[in-house]
C-alpha angles and dihedrals in degrees: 000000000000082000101047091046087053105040086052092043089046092045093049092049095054089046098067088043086252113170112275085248096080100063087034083059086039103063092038084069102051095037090043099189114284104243098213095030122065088159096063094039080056088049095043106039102031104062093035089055098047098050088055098052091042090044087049098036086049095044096052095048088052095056086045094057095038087050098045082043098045083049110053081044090058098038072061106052090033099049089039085047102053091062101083089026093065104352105271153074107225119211100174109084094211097046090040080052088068132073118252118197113239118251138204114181112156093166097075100057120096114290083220119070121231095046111152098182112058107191116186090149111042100235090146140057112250086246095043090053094045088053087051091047096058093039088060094042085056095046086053094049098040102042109009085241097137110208127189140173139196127195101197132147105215117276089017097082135098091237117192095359083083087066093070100037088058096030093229142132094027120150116265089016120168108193093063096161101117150131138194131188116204101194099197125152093191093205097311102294115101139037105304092217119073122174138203100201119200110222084232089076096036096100099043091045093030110191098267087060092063100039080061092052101046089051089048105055106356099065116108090247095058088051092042087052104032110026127251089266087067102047096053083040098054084038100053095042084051092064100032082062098046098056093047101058121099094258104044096223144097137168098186137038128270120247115249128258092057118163133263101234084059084060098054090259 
């Protein structure tokens, strides 16, 4: 009667993530120490204490590492998410925390259809962008990768109507290799780079990919040292390089300096 007390009471225990003590109490108090016998209190106590700290200690570290792991996996879907929702893919965890009002401004996209560089707030040169531009036009022919990038100053941004103008993003797409780049400096406070990821490119640029570029050219202090044009620059040639190599993959940046014949050009 003493064992099945004890096992319920050890299992429930366990269950609400208590602290092992209690059981360990717990079964002090049923099997209280035999007075003529230290070799069965040894047999009785030991390997009942110990199953209840591993099973504790082994429980615990598995709903640490399910919740780290389920957390990086939703900052992911939410922050890819939130592109075609407002606009833009946040990077920055205290400006994402913050809603940020949809927006739908058509009227400030290119008169002119096929544009792969999209500037409402001037961060390159107009040399600089039409570089860019081929360079991206010549990705898409010569490998279906699929790059784009808006300049834009929230609100100051045409939000989803970019959507329809680069047919991206739509529910049930097939073509879902696709990248866009959402150059925002927010005020200065948060990573300048901010990226909506196909899941057609997921497995080539996997997210750890992006987090490093991100850390690499889109930090305030890149920009504060290098200038905004650089950072979209370096970023965009990262990529370009990445998806032109014979594997199609990459984990980590590129250095800089790289060719122009491994950018298409």
């Amino acid at each position: 009667q003493r064992l099945k007390i004890t096992a319920v009471t050890l299992f429930s225990s366990l269950s609400f993530k208590t602290s092992p003590l209690i059981p360990i109490t717990l079964l002090i108090l049923l099997f209280p120490p035999h007075k003529n016998s230290t070799i069965m209190n040894i047999l009785i106590l030991l390997p009942l204490t110990i199953t209840c700290v591993s099973a504790f200690s082994g429980g615990a570290m598995k709903m640490s590492s399910v919740h780290s792991s389920s957390g990086r996996r939703t900052f992911f879907k939410t922050a890819s998410a939130s592109f075609f929702a407002v606009g833009s893919f946040v990077a920055s965890p205290s400006i994402s925390s913050a809603r940020l009002d949809p927006v739908n401004r058509p009227d400030l996209l290119p008169t002119e259809p096929g544009a792969n560089v999209i500037q409402i707030e001037k961060f390159l040169t107009k040399g600089q962008a039409k570089r860019m531009d081929d360079m991206l036009l010549k990705l898409e022919q010569d490998t279906g990768f699929r790059l784009r990038v808006l300049c834009q100053s929230y609100p100051n941004t045409p939000g989803l109507a970019v959507r329809d103008y680069w047919d991206l993003g739509k529910e049930g797409q097939k073509d879902d290799k696709y990248i866009v780049l959402v150059v925002d400096q927010f005020g200065g406070k948060g990573n300048v780079l901010n990226f909506n990821v196909g899941e057609g490119v997921k497995f080539a640029l996997p997210n750890v990919f992006w987090t490093r570029l991100q850390g690499k050219y889109g930090s305030t202090f890149f920009v504060k040292e290098n200038g905004i044009d650089l950072a979209i620059v370096n970023a965009v040639e990262s990529i370009v390089q990445c998806l032109r190599t014979e594997d199609q993959f990459c984990v980590n940046v590129p250095d800089q300096g790289v060719s122009m014949k491994s950018l298409g050009l």
